[in-house]
C-alpha positions in Angstrom: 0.0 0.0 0.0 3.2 2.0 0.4 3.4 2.3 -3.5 2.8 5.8 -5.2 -0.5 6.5 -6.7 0.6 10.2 -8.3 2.7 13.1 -7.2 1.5 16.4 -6.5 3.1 19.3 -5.6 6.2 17.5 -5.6 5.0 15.5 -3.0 4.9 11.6 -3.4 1.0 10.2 -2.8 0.8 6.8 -2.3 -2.2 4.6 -2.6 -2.8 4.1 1.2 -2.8 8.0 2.0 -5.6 8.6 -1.1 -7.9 5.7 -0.2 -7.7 6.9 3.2 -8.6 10.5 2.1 -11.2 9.4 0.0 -12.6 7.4 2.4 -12.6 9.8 4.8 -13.7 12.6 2.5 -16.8 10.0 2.6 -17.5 9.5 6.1 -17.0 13.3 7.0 -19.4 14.7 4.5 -21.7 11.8 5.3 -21.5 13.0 9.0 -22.8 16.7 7.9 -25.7 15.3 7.0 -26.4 13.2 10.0 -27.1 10.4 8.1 -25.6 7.1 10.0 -23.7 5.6 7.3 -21.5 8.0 7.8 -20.1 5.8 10.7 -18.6 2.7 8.2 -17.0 4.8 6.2 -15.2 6.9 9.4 -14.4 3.3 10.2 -13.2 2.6 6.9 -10.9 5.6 6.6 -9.7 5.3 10.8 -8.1 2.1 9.9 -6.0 3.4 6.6 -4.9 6.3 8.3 -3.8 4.5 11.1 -1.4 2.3 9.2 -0.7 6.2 7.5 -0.2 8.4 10.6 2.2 5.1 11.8 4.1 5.2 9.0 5.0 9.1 9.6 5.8 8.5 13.1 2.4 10.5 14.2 1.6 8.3 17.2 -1.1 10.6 18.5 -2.8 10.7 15.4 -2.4 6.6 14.7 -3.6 6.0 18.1 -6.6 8.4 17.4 -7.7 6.0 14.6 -8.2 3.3 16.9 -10.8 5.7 18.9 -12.4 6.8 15.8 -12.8 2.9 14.9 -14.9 2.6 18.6 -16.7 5.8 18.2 -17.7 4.5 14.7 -19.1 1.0 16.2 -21.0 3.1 18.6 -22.0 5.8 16.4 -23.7 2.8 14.8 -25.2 1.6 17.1 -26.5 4.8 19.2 -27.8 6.6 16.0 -31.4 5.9 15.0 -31.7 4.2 11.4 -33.2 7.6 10.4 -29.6 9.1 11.7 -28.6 11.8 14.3 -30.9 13.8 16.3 -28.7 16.9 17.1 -29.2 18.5 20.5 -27.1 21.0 22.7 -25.1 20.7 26.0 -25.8 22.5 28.6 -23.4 25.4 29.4 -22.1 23.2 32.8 -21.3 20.3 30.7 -19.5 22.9 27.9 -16.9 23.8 30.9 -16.5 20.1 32.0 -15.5 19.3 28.2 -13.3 22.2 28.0 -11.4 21.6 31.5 -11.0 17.3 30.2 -10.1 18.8 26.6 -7.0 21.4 28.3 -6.1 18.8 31.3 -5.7 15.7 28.8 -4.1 17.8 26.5 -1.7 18.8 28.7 -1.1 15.2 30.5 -0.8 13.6 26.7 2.1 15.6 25.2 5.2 14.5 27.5 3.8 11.1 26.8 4.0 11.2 23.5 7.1 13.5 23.8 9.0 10.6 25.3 7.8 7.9 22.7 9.8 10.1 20.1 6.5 11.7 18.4 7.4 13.9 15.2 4.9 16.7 16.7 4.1 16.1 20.1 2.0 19.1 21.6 -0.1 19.3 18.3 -0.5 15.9 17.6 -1.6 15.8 21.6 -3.8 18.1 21.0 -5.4 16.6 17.7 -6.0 13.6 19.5 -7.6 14.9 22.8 -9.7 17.5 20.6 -10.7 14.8 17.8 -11.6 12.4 20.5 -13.8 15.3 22.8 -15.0 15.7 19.1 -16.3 12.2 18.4 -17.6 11.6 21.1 -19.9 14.7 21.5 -20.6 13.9 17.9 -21.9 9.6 18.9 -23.9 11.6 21.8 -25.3 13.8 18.5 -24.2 17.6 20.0 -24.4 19.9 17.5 -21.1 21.2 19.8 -18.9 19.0 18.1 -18.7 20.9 15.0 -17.0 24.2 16.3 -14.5 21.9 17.9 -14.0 19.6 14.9 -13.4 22.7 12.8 -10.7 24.1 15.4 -9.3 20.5 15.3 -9.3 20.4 11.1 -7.6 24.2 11.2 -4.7 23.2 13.4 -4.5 19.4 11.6 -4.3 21.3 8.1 -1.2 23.3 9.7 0.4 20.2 11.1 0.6 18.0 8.5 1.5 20.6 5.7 4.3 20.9 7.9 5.5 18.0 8.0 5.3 17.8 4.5 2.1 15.7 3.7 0.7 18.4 1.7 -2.0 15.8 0.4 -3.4 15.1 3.6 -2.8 18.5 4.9 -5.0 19.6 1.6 -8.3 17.1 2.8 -7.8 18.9 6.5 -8.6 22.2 4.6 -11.8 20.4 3.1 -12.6 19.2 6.5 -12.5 22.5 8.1 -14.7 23.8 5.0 -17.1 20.9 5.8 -16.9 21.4 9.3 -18.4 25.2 8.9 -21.5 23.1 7.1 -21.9 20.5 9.3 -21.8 23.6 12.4 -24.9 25.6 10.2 -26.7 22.0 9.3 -26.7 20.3 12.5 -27.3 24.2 14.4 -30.4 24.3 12.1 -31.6 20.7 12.6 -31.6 21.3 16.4 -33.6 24.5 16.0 -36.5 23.5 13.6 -36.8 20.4 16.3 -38.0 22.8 19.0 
């Protein structure tokens, strides 16, 4: 899978990392919708960009992949065949995401610092944010947009780089998409009330 599919930009793209971007591409836009067969497809793309982000020495973000695999079994199984049914947090449970998001973000880097990780306050940061992200997005929060597009911004920067201007390009997309899945899922849970 480590064999080169094109090069762009003079940047080598190999068949793993576009399978795993379009894959991805997939399950994100899917998720803007609400629809749940968004969640195969995030499970599809978690496990070729883990073997990816593994390759490149990103242990926050391979690890992550194995997180977005559970979230995508549960996201499964918690979303109604009809698909999500946004809703909001209350303000109290806002601050208790925030505080885990900042503590875990901050216990996670020398971790990842000391397993020789090519980014490691970033790429502890992607991880903690994607996974506050997921989560709030299986419990169908509309909250998990703003935070996913936060995550996607800072993901773009990190992995252009480090050179992986392909990946770092599909980041941009998913902070574009993020914006739409904010206004569509902020919409949904108005017109419910």
């Amino acid at each position: 899978m480590s064999s080169i599919l094109f090069t762009a930009w003079g940047y080598q793209v190999s068949i793993l990392e576009s399978l795993a971007a379009i894959t991805s591409l997939i399950g994100v836009w899917l998720g803007t919708t609400g629809r749940r067969i968004t969640w195969p497809w995030w499970a599809i793309s978690s496990a070729l960009y883990g073997v990816f982000f593994y390759q490149a020495n990103l242990m926050g973000s391979a690890a992550l992949q194995i997180v977005f695999i559970i979230a995508a079994v549960l996201g499964w199984m918690d979303w109604a065949p009809t698909g999500a049914q946004p809703g909001k947090l209350s303000k109290r449970y806002r601050i208790y995401w925030l505080i885990a998001l900042m503590v875990s973000w901050v216990a996670l880097a020398p971790l990842l610092s000391r397993i020789g990780a090519a980014a490691t306050w970033v790429d502890s940061f992607l991880f903690v944010g994607s996974l506050i992200a997921q989560i709030l997005m299986v419990l169908e929060k509309y909250e998990n947009w703003p935070l996913w597009l936060l995550v996607d911004a800072i993901g773009t920067a990190l992995y252009a780089q480090q050179g992986y201007w392909f990946t770092s390009l599909l980041y941009f997309v998913f902070t574009i998409i993020a914006v739409i899945g904010w206004k569509k899922w902020y919409e949904s849970r108005i017109s419910a009330q």
